[in-house]
C-alpha positions in Angstrom: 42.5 158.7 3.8 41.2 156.3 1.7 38.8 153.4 3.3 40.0 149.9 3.5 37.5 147.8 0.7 36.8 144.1 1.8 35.8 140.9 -0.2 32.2 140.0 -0.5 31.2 137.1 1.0 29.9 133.9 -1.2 28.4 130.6 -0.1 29.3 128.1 -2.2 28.5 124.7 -2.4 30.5 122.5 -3.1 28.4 119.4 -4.4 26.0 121.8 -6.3 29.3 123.3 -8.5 29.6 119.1 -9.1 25.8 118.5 -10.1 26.1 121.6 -12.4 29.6 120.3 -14.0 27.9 117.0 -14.7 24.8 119.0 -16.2 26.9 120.7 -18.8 28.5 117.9 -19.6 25.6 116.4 -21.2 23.5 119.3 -22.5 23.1 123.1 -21.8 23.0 124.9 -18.3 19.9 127.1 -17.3 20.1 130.4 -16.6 20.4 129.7 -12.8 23.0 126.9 -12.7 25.0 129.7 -14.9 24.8 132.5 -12.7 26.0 129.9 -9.9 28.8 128.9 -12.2 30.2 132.3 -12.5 30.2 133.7 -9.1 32.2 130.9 -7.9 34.6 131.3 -10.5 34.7 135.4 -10.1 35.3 134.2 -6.3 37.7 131.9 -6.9 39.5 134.9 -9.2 39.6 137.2 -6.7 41.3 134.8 -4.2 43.9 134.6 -6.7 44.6 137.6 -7.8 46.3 139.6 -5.4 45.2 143.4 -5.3 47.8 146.2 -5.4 48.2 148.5 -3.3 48.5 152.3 -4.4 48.3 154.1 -1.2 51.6 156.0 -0.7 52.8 157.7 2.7 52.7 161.3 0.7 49.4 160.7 0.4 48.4 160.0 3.9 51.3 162.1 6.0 52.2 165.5 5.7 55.3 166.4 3.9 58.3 166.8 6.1 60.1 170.3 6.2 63.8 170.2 6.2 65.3 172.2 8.4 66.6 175.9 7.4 70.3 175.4 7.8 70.4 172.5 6.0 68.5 174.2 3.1 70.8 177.1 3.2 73.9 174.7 3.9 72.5 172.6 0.6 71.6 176.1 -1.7 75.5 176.9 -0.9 77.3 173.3 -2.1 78.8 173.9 -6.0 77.5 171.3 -8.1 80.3 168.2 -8.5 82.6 168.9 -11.6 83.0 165.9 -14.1 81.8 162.6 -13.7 84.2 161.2 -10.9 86.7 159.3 -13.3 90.4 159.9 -13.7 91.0 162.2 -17.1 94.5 162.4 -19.2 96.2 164.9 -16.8 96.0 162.3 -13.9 98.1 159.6 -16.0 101.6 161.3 -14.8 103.4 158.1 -15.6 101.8 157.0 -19.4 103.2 157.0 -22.4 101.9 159.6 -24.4 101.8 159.2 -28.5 100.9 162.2 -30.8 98.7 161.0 -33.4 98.2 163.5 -36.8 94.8 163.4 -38.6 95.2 161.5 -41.5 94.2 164.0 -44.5 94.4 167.6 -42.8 97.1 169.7 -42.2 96.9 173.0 -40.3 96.9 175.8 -42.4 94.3 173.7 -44.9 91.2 174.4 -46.2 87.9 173.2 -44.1 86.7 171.0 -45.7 83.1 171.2 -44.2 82.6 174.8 -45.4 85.4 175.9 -48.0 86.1 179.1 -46.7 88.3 179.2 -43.9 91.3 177.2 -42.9 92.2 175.0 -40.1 94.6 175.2 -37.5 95.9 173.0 -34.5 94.2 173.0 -31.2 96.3 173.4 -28.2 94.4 170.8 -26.5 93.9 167.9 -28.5 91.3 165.3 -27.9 92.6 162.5 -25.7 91.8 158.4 -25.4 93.1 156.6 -22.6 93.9 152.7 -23.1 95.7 150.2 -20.4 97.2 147.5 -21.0 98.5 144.3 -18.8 102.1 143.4 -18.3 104.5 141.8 -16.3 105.9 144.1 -13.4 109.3 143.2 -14.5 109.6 142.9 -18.6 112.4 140.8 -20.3 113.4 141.5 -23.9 115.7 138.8 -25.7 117.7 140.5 -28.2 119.0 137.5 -31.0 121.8 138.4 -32.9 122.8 136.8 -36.2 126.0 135.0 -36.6 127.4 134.2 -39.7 130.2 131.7 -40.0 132.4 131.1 -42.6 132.4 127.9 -44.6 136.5 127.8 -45.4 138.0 129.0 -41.9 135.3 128.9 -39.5 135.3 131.7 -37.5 131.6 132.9 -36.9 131.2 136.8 -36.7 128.7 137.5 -34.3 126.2 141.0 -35.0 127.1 143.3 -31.7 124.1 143.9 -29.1 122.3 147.6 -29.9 122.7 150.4 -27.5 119.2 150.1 -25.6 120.6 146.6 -25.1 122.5 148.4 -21.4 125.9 146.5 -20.4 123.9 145.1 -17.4 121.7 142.1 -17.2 119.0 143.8 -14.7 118.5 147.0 -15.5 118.4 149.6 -12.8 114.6 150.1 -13.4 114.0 146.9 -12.9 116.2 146.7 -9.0 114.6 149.5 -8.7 110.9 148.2 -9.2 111.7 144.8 -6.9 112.4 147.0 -4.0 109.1 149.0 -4.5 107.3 145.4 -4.7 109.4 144.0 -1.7 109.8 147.4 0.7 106.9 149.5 -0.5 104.2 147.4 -0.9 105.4 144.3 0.8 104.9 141.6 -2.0 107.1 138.7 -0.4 110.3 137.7 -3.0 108.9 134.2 -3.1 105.8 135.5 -4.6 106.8 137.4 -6.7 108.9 134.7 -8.3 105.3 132.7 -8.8 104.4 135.4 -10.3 106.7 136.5 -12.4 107.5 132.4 -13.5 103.6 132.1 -14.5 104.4 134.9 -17.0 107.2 133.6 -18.6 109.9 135.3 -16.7 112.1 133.2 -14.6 112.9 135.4 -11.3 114.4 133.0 -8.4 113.7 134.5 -4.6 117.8 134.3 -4.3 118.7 136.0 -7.5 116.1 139.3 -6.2 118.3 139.2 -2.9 121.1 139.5 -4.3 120.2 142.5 -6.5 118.8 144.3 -3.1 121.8 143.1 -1.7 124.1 145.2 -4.1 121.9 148.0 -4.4 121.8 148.5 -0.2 125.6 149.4 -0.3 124.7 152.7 -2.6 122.1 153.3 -0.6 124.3 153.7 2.8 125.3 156.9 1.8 121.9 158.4 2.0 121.2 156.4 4.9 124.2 158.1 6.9 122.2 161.4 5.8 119.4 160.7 7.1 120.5 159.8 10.7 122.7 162.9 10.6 119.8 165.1 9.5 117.4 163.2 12.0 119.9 163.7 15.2 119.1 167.4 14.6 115.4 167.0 15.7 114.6 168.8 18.8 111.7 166.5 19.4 112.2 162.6 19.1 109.4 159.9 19.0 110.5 156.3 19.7 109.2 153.0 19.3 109.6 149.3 19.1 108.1 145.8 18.3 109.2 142.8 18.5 110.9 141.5 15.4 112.3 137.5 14.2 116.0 137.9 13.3 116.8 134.7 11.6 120.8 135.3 12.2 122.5 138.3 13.9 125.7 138.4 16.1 125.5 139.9 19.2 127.6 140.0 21.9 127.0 137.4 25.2 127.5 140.0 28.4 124.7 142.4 27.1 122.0 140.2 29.0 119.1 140.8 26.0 117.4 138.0 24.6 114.9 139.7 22.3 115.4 141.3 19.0 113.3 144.6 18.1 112.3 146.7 14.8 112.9 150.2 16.4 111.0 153.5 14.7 112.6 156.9 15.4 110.1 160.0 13.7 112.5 162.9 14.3 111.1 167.0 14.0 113.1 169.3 13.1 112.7 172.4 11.3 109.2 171.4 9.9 110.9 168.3 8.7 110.0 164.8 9.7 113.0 162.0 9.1 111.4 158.6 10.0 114.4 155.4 10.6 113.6 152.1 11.6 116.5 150.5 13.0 115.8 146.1 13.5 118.4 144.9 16.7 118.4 143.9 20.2 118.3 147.1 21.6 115.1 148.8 22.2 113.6 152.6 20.9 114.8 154.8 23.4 118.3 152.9 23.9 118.4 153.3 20.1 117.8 156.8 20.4 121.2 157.7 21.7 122.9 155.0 20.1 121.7 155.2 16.6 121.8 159.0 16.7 125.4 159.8 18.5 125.3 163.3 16.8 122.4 163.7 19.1 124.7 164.3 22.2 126.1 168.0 20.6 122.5 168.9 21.4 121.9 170.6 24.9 118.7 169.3 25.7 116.3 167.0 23.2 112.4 165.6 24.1 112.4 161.8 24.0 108.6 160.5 23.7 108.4 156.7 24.1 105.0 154.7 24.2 105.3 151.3 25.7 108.4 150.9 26.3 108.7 149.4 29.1 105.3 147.4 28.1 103.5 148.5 31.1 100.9 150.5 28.9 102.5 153.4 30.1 104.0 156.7 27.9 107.5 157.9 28.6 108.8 161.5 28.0 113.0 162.0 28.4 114.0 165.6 28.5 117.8 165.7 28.2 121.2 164.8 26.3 122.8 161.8 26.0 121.5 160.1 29.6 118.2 161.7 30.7 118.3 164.4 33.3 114.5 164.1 34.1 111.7 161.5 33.3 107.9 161.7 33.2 106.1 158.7 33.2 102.8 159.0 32.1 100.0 156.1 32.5 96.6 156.0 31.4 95.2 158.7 34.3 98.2 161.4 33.8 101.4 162.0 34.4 103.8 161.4 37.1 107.3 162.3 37.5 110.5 160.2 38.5 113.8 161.8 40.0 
């Protein structure tokens, strides 16, 4: 271990260093004023000058063995393959373009050494480039109309096949119900959005189109319950949930309105539902799923329903033959 070095100590004076300032200033120092002079200024230098220090802890401590396991653990790991960024296979949903080189054809002759001739890879060489763009894209198609100068009737150039009978396409319904449903951008948003890019796109007018698109979509719907009444094992839940407008009848003594979530198993198969109304999960249960009841017995699990942080299983058909309540510290059962 190296030894800690310290400053040397000088005295200086301070009205001597102003006698020998005024000295020089009027003729040449001797050689004792000089050698004054400079070790106040090499002391003054070394106060400035900060040292560096070099001493590193390898050089001081031992070096620390890692432990066996992790050595072996570490010799085992395969080195990382590529460089961690997305390649041309992992862009599913681009538009691919074939480009041809511009002078070469397979079958040609190389032109780098005469001899042999070139032929196509099966794996060309790939350049990935992304552009910006609206989520929903408009195209205005303007077709000429020519009118005649004697009669007047104007003949009007017909609209081209990609042109589609329908103003929205289904793309595009399809891609404001990913925005609303999937990824929850609000429809009043994405109007701002859309209306900064040049697109008009009114909040109502995106209703509307999820509006028409929900009756097709019943079908499937219908399938799902059907396939999720199947399910030999049923989890249930609710939240509460703002219904702006519903109709409901006045005897069924419910005030609140819930978002129900039904995750049925069956078969290896999970069919989640979420069902928005005043009844809660495990009501919904039996009353969303009536082809449920063919079942002889079916396992009901319900977390806070009752909100009294406590976990109920139902065992049963359509009313529950027996009930296990389960709170934080177990289970207990109810008749």
């Amino acid at each position: 271990m190296k030894t800690k070095s310290f400053r040397r100590r000088i005295d200086v004076n301070v009205d001597e260093l102003d006698r020998i300032t005024d000295t020089a200033m009027c003729g040449p120092l001797n050689e004792v004023e000089g050698h004054t002079l400079r070790a106040a200024v090499h002391a003054m230098a070394e106060r400035l000058v900060r040292r560096r220090n070099t001493e590193k802890t390898s050089a001081v401590l031992e070096p620390k063995a890692p432990p066996a396991a992790a050595t072996a653990q570490e010799a085992r790991k395969p080195e990382p393959a590529g460089h961690g960024r997305n390649g041309a296979a992992a862009f599913t949903g681009a538009n691919r373009m074939a480009v041809l080189h511009d002078t070469l054809h397979s079958g040609d002759a190389c032109p780098g050494c005469g001899e042999g001739r070139v032929y196509r890879q099966k794996e060309p060489a790939t350049l990935i480039r992304i552009v910006g763009q609206a989520p929903l894209k408009a195209t205005v198609f303007e077709m000429e109309r020519l009118r005649c100068n004697a009669c007047g009737e104007v003949f009007t150039a017909g609209p081209p096949q990609s042109a589609g009978g329908e103003k929205f396409d289904p793309t595009a319904v399809a891609m404001i119900a990913l925005l609303k449903y999937g990824t929850g951008m609000p429809f009043n948003r994405m109007e701002r959005l859309e209306g900064q890019l040049g697109i008009p796109l009114p909040a109502t007018t995106q209703w509307e189109l999820m509006e028409a698109a929900a009756k097709w979509l019943k079908r499937i719907l219908s399938e799902f319950i059907r396939q999720a009444a199947q399910g030999g094992v049923v989890h249930n839940d609710n939240t509460g949930m703002r219904i702006l407008q519903m109709v409901r009848r006045g005897d069924d003594g419910r005030t609140g309105t819930f978002t129900s979530g039904i995750v049925s198993i069956s078969g290896g198969w999970k069919t989640a539902l979420y069902f928005s109304g005043w009844k809660l999960s495990a009501t919904s249960v039996n009353w969303r799923l009536p082809c449920a009841r063919q079942l002889p017995s079916r396992v009901s699990i319900s977390f806070g329903e009752f909100r009294d942080n406590a976990s109920h299983i139902w065992i049963g058909g359509a009313s529950p033959g027996r009930v296990a309540s389960g709170h934080r510290r177990g289970f207990r059962p109810h008749a």
